[in-house]
C-alpha positions as CSV (number, residue, x, y, z in Angstrom):
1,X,141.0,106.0,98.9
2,X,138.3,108.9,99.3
3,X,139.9,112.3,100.1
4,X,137.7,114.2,102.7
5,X,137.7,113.1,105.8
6,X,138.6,116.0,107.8
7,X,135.4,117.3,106.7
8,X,133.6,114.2,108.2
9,X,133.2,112.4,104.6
10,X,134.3,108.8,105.8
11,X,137.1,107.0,103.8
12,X,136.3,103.9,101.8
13,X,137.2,102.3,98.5
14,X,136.1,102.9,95.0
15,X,135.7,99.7,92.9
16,X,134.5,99.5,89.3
17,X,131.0,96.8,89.2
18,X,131.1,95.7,85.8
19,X,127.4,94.6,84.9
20,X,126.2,93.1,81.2
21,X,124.2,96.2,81.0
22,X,126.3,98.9,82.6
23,X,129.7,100.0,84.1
24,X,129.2,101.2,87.9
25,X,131.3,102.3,90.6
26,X,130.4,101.0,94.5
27,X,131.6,102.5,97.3
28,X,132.6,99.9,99.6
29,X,132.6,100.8,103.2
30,X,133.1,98.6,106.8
31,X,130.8,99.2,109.2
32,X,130.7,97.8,112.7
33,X,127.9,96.6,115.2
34,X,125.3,100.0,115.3
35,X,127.1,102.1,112.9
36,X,125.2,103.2,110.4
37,X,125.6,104.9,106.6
38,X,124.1,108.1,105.3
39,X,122.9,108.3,101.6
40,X,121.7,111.8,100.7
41,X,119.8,113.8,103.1
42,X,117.4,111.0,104.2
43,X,118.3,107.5,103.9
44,X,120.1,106.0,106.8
45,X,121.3,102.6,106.6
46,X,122.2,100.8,110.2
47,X,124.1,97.2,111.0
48,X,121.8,95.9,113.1
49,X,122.9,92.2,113.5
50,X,126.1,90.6,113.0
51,X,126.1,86.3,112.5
52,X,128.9,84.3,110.9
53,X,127.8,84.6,107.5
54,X,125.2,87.0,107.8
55,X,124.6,90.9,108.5
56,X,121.1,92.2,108.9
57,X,120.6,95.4,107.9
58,X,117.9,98.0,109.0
59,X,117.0,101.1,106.7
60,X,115.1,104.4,107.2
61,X,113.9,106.1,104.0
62,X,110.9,108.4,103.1
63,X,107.9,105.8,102.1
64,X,107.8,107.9,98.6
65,X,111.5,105.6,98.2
66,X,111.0,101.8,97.1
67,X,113.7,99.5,99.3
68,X,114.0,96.1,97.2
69,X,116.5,93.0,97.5
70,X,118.0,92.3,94.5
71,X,116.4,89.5,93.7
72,X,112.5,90.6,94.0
73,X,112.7,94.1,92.5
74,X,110.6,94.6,89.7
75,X,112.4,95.3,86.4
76,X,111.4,97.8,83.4
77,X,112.8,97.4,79.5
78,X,115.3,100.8,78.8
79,X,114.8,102.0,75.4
80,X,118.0,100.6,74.0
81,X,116.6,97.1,75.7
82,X,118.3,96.6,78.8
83,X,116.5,95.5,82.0
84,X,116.7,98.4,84.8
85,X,114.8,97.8,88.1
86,X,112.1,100.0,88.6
87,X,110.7,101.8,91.8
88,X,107.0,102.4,91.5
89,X,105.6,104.6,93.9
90,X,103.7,103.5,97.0
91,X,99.5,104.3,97.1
């Protein structure tokens, strides 16, 4: 667990994402109906529907930052050859 939440840092649990490319960790937080996640000074991410199987997310960012699903966001070559996705930015 995540020391820090007497400073108002909510508690959640590290896990280790193992990916063919890259070792990440996630944050893995629960969130109820309305609640909503803060990443950095300006990203806010907000449970907006809750359905059986399905949540439905809603998430305000600065247009300069690129929101993708996983499955349709564009991907780049790194040098060493592994496939990053890529944000280009908006015109």
């Amino acid at each position: 667990m995540l020391k820090g939440a007497q400073f108002g840092v909510e508690r959640g649990t590290r896990v280790s994402v193992f990916n063919i490319n890259r070792e990440m960790t996630m944050l893995v937080l629960s969130r109820k109906l309305g609640e909503k996640i803060v990443i950095g000074d300006n990203i806010v991410v907000t449970v907006v529907k809750i359905d059986r199987n399905q949540i439905r997310i809603g998430i305000e960012a600065p247009t300069n930052i690129l929101v993708y699903r996983e499955e349709i966001a564009p991907h780049r070559v790194a040098p060493e050859g592994r496939t990053h996705p890529v944000a280009l930015s908006r015109s």
